[in-house]
N, C-alpha and C positions, 0 to 999 in steps of 0.2 A: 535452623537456618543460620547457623554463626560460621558468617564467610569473612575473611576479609577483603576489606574494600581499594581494592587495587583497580585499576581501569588505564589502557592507554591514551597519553597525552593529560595525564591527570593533572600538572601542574596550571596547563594552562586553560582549565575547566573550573578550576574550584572556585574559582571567586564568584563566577554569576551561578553556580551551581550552588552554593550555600546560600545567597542573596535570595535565589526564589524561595528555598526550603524556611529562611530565616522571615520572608514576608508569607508563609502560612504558619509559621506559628510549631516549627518544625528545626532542631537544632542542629543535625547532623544525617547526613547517608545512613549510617549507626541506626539512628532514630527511627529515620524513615521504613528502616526494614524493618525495625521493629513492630511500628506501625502494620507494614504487611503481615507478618507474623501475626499479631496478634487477632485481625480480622479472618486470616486464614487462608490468606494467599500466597502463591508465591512467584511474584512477576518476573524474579532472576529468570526461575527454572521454565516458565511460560515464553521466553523468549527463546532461551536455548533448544525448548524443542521445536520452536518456529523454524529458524535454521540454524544447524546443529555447530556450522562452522563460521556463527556470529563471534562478534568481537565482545569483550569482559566490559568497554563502555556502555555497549545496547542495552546489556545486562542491568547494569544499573542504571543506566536510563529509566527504566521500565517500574524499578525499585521507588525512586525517587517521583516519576509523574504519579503510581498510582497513588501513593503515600500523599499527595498533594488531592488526588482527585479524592480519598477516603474523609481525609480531613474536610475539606470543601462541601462534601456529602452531606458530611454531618450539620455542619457551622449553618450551611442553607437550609439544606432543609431536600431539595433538588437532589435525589439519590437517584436519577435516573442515568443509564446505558450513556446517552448522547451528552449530556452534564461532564460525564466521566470520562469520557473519549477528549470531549476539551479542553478538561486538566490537566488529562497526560502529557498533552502538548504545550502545556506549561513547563512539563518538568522533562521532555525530551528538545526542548528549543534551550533550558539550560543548557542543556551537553554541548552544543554550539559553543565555537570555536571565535572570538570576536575578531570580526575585521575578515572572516572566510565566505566564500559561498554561500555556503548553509546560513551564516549567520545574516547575510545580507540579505538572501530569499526569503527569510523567517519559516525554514520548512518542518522544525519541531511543530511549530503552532499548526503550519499546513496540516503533515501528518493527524493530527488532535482533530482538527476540523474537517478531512476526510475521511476519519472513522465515525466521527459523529454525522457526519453526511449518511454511512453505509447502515449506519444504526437507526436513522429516522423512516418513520414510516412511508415519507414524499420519496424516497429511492424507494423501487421493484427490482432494477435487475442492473448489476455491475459486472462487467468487463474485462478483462486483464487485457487487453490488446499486445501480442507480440509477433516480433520478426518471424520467430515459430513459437510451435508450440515449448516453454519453458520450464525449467526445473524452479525455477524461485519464483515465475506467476502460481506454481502448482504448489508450492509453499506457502503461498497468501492464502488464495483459495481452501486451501484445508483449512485454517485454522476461521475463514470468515464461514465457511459450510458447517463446523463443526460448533459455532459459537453464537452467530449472530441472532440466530430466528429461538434463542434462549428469552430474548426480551423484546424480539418484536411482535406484533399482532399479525399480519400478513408476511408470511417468509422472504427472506430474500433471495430474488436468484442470482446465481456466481456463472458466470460464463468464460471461455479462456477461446480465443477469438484470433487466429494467427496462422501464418502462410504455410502451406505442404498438409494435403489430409493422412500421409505417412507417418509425420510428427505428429501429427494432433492422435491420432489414434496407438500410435507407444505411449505417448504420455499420458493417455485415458488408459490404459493397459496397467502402467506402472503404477500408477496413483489409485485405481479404482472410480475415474469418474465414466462420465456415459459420452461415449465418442458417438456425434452428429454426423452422420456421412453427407454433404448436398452436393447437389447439382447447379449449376448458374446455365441459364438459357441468355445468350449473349442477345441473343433478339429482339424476347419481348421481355430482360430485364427481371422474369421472374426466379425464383430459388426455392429447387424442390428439392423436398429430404427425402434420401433413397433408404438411408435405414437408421436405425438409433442399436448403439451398444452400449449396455450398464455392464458396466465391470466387478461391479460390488453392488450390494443392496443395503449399505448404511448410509450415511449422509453424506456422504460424497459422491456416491452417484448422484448425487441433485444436482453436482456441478455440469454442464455441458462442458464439452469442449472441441470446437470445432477448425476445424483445416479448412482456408479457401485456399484456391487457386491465383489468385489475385485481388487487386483494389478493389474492385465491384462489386465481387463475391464477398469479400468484407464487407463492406459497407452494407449488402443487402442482408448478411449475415446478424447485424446488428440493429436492423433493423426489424426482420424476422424476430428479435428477443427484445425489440424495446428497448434496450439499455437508454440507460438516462445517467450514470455515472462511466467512466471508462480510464484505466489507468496504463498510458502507453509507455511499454519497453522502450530500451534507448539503444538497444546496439542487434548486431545480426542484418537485418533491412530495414533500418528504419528510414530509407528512402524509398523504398519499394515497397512496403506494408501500410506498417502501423502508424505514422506521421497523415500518409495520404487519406487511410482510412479516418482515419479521425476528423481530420480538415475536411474531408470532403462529407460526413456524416452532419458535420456539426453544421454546414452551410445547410444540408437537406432541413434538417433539426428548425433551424432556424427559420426557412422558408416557410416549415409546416406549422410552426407557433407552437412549437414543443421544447421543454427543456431538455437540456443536455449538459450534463456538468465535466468538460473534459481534463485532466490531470497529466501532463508530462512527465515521466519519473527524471528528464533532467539531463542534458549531455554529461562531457567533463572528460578532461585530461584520458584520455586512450580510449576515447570513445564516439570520436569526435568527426571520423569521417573530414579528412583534409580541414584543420583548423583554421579560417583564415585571416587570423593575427595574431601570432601566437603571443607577439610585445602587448596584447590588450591582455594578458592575464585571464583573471576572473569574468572581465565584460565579454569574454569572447571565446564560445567553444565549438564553431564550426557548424557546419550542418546539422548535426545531431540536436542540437539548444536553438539552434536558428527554426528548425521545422515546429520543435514543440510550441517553442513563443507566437507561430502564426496560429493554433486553436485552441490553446490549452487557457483553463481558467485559470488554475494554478501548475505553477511550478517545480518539482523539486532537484537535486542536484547527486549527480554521481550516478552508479550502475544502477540497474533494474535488477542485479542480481547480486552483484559481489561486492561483499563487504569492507575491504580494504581499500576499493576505489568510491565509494560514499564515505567513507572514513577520509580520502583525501579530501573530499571536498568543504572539511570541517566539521563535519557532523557524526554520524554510527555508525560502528563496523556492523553493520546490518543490510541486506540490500534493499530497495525501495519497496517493490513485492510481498519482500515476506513480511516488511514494517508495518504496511498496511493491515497483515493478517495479524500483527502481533498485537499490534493498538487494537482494532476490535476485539481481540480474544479476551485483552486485560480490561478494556472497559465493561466486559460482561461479567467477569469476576468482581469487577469493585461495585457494580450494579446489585449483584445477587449478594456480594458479603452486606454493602448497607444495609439491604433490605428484608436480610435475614430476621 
């Protein structure tokens, strides 16, 4: 694994990027890979097959938290899945850009703590919530299906939860998961499933993925699966979908005395659905950031998919989606290398 260590925006990353490596006891990028090398992982290459047309900073993003989470592992003593997930996001909030989005959100740390959220055993069943069915929710998805239930006791289930049953069943097609067909009876409010399709019979058939019709059928949709984590797309409808669904799940949620942990991936510059103040900069990105702020616990900033536009917003050429899969994938690696 001798790469060199190139990354875009790298001049104005390294200072708090060495400050974190240098407060674990860790002296260079260099080092830290070595570190992964020598445990037996390898986080570059685990991001790039998360999504293939991530950026060379993700990349080492990934280098750098798990090297922090391996080290941390050790010094504690704490070599567990969710320990690990929290370090990364020590060392993917490095990558933050100071004085940007990202760095004001603190959405490295977010990231860390909603992998550790997906890896604990209080999550059952997470969400991708989008306008449709997605190519970068379905990029999460794989790699939390393929990874997570490595180090939990009870599996987790992964659901991709978003508008047109047309979509939802190509992208169960193309990926291999199990397309949910339902029904919503506008009446009495109920939601019957007409039929289920596995598309494969490895682990990714475990992912559902379901198509409503609308807000209701959402909502009952996720309800029908429980979810208690959810992590909403930012562009396509996010007025007409995945916002409403959310907001209006999470009041249900709340009425019934049940948690609900909800996550925005985040408006931002071309995503923004008529922005309106564009002289607020960063405080202000239109309907798309305005919807997520009314249900979302946490925040994070840029596309739901494309990595040049999370990269604007100061942080990884990676998109929010597949980040999620990729942070749990590396913290089950740094899990299973400790505790080898």
């Amino acid at each position: 694994m001798i790469r060199e260590v190139k990354f875009e925006s790298q001049d104005r990353r390294m200072k708090q990027i060495l400050a974190a490596l240098n407060e674990h006891g860790i002296s260079s990028i260099e080092e830290a890979n070595q570190i992964c090398e020598k445990y037996g992982i390898d986080p570059y290459k685990a991001c790039e097959e998360t999504q293939p047309i991530c950026f060379e900073n993700a990349k080492w993003a990934y280098v750098v938290g798990c090297a922090i989470a391996l080290v941390e592992g050790e010094k504690t003593g704490d070599k567990s899945a969710v320990k690990a997930a929290e370090n990364i996001g020590i060392g993917l909030q490095a990558f933050c850009i100071p004085g940007s989005v990202a760095d004001d959100r603190k959405v490295g740390l977010g990231h860390g703590n909603l992998a550790a959220r997906l890896l604990s055993e209080e999550t059952q069943c997470f969400a991708f919530l989008a306008g449709h069915e997605s190519f970068a929710a379905a990029e999460g998805a794989i790699k939390i299906a393929a990874k997570a239930d490595k180090v939990r006791q009870v599996p987790l289930r992964v659901i991709l939860n978003g508008l047109g049953k047309d979509a939802a069943q190509i992208i169960s097609r193309i990926n291999g998961f199990t397309y949910v067909q339902t029904e919503f009876d506008y009446y009495s409010g109920e939601l019957k499933e007409v039929q289920r399709i596995a598309y494969s019979d490895g682990p990714r058939a475990k992912v559902n993925c379901y198509g409503a019709d609308d807000v209701r059928e959402g909502v009952a949709v996720m309800w029908k699966e429980g979810v208690d984590v959810s992590i909403t797309g930012n562009s396509t409808n996010p007025t007409r979908f995945q916002h409403p669904v959310a907001g209006t799940y999470k009041k249900e949620r709340v009425l019934a005395g049940k948690p609900y942990f909800s996550v925005a991936s985040g408006g931002g510059t071309g995503r923004t659905l008529h922005p309106d103040n564009m002289a607020a900069g960063p405080a202000s990105y239109g309907m798309t950031d305005t919807m997520g702020r009314m249900h979302s616990d946490a925040q994070f900033a840029g596309s739901s998919s494309v990595p040049a536009h999370v990269e604007m917003m100061g942080f990884l050429g990676i998109g929010n989606n597949p980040m999620v899969g990729c942070s749990v994938a590396c913290a089950v690696d740094v899990a299973q290398a400790l505790n080898k």
